[in-house]
C-alpha positions in Angstrom: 6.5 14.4 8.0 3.7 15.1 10.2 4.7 17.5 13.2 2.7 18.8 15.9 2.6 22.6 16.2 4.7 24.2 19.3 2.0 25.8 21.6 4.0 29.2 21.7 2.7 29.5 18.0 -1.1 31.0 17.3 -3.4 28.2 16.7 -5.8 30.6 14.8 -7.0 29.3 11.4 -4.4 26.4 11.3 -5.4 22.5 11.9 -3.0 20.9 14.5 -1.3 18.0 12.4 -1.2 14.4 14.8 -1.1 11.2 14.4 -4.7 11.0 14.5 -5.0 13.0 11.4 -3.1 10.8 9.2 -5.1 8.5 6.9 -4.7 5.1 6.1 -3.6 5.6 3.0 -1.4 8.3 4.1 0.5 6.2 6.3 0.5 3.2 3.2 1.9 5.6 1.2 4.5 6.8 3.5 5.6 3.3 4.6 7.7 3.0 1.0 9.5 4.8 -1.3 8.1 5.4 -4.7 11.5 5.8 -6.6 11.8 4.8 -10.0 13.1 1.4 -11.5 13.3 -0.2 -14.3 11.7 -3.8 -15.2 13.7 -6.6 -17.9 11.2 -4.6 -20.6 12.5 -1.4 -20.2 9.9 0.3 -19.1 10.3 2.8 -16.3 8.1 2.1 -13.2 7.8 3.9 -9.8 8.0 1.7 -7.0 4.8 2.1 -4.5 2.6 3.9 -7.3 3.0 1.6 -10.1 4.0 -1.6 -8.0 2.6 -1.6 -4.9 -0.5 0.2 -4.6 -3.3 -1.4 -3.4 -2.0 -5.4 -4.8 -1.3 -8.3 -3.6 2.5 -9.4 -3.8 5.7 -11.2 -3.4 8.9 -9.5 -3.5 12.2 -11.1 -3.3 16.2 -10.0 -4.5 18.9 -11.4 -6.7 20.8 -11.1 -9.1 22.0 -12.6 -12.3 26.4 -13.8 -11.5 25.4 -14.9 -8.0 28.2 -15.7 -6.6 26.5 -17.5 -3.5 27.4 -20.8 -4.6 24.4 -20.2 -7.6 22.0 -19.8 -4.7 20.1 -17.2 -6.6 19.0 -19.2 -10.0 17.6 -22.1 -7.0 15.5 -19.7 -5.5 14.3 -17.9 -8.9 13.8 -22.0 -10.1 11.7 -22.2 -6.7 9.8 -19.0 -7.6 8.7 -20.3 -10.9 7.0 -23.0 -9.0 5.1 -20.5 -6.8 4.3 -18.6 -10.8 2.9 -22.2 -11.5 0.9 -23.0 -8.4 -0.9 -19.3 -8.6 -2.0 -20.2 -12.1 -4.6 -17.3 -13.2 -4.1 -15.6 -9.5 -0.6 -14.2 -10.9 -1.1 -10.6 -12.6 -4.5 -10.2 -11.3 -4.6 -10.8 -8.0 -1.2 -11.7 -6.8 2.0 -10.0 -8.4 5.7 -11.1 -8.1 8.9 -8.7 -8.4 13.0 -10.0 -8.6 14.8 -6.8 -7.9 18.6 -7.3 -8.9 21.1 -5.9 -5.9 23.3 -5.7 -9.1 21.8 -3.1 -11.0 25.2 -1.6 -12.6 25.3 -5.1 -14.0 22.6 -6.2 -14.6 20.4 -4.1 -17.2 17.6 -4.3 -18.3 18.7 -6.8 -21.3 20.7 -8.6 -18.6 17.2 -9.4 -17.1 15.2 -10.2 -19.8 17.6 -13.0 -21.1 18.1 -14.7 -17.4 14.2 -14.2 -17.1 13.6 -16.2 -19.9 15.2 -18.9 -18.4 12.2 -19.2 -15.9 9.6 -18.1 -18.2 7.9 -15.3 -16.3 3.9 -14.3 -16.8 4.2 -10.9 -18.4 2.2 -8.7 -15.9 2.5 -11.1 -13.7 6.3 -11.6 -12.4 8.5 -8.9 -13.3 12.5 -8.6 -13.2 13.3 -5.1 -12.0 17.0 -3.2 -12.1 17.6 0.8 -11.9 20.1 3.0 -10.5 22.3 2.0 -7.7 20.9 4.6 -5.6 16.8 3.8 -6.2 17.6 0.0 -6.0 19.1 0.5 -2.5 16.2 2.9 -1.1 13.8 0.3 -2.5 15.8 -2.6 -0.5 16.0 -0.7 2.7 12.6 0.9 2.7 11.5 -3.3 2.3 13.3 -4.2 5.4 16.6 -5.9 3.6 19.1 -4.1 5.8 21.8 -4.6 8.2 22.7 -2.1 11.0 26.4 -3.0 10.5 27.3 -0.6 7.1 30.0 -3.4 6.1 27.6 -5.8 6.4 24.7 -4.2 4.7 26.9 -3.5 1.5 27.5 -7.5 1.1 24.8 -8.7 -1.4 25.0 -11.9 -0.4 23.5 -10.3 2.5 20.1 -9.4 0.8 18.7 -12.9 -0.9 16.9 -15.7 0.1 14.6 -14.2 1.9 10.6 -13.4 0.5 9.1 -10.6 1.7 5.1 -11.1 0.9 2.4 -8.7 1.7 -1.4 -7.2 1.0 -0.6 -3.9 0.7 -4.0 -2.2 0.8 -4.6 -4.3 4.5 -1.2 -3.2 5.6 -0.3 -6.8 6.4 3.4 -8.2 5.6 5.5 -11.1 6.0 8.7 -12.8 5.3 9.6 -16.8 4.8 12.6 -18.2 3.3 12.3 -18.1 -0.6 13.1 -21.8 -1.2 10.1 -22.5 1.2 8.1 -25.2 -0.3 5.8 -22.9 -2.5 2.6 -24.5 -1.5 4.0 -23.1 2.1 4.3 -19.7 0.6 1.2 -19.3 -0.9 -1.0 -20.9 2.1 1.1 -18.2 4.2 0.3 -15.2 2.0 -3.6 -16.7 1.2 -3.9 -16.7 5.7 -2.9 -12.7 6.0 -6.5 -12.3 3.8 -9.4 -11.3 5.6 -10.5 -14.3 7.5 -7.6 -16.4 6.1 -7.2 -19.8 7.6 -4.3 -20.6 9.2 -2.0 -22.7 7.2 -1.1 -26.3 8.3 -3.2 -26.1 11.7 
């Protein structure tokens, strides 16, 4: 972190670190955690670096023995619809991720097999797992937290909810992931430079 040197210290040869000397891309980088996951392929990925940087996309957690009355396999269902509606946009401009809040369960074969199910573009829309620890820093560092501890460790807790964003512009949002996905998409397209309002 960036601290401000104590004015009882010499200031000879030394820049003064403030908030004014702290790039844009500095700040991006800082804004998330970069730990390592794990997508339904196997392959290891860090968060930020390998997902993040500098793309366009949609971010949303599940997992696989929902026990939410099968809420999750609706919203992934309603996803796929959203995969569909971006046609060629997905895995070149826009990018969707299903991070499991299960991850001692659900592996990466765990994954793969529901995934199928919904017929993901490779590239495009991955399904990501990893160690308990990594998959909770990536939640919280995303904003899918509760103050209350009790409440924060109920997974039920963490899903239908779609966190959306341009990374590179700094500009992020959140809808309800069973939105209708012509509403997600106009929402995501308006946070573009000199995106249109959706719906007037």
């Amino acid at each position: 972190c960036a601290s401000q040197q104590s004015a009882s210290q010499p200031t000879a040869n030394k820049a003064v670190i403030t908030e004014t000397t702290v790039t844009a891309e500095e700040r991006r980088r800082h804004r998330f955690v970069n730990n390592p996951l794990i997508t339904q392929e196997g392959k290891k990925v860090r968060f930020y670096d390998d997902l993040l940087k500098g793309k366009t996309v949609m971010i949303n957690f599940m997992y696989v023995f929902c026990k939410n009355e099968g809420f999750c396999p609706v919203m992934t269902q309603n996803l796929s619809k959203v995969q569909a509606m971006l046609g060629d946009r997905l895995g070149k401009e826009v990018f969707m991720y299903s991070i499991t809040l299960d991850p001692e369960t659900d592996t990466p074969e765990m994954l793969a097999a529901y995934a199928k199910h919904f017929k993901p573009k490779p590239g495009g829309w991955q399904f990501l797992t990893g160690s308990k620890e990594n998959v909770s820093a990536v939640r919280q560092s995303l904003g899918f937290r509760w103050t209350d501890q009790e409440q924060d460790k109920q997974k039920q807790e963490h899903i239908g909810i779609l966190k959306y964003g341009i990374e590179p512009l700094e500009r992020w949002g959140m809808c309800p992931a069973l939105s209708k996905p012509e509403a997600i998409i106009a929402y995501l397209d308006w946070m573009k430079p000199n995106g249109k309002r959706p719906f007037g």
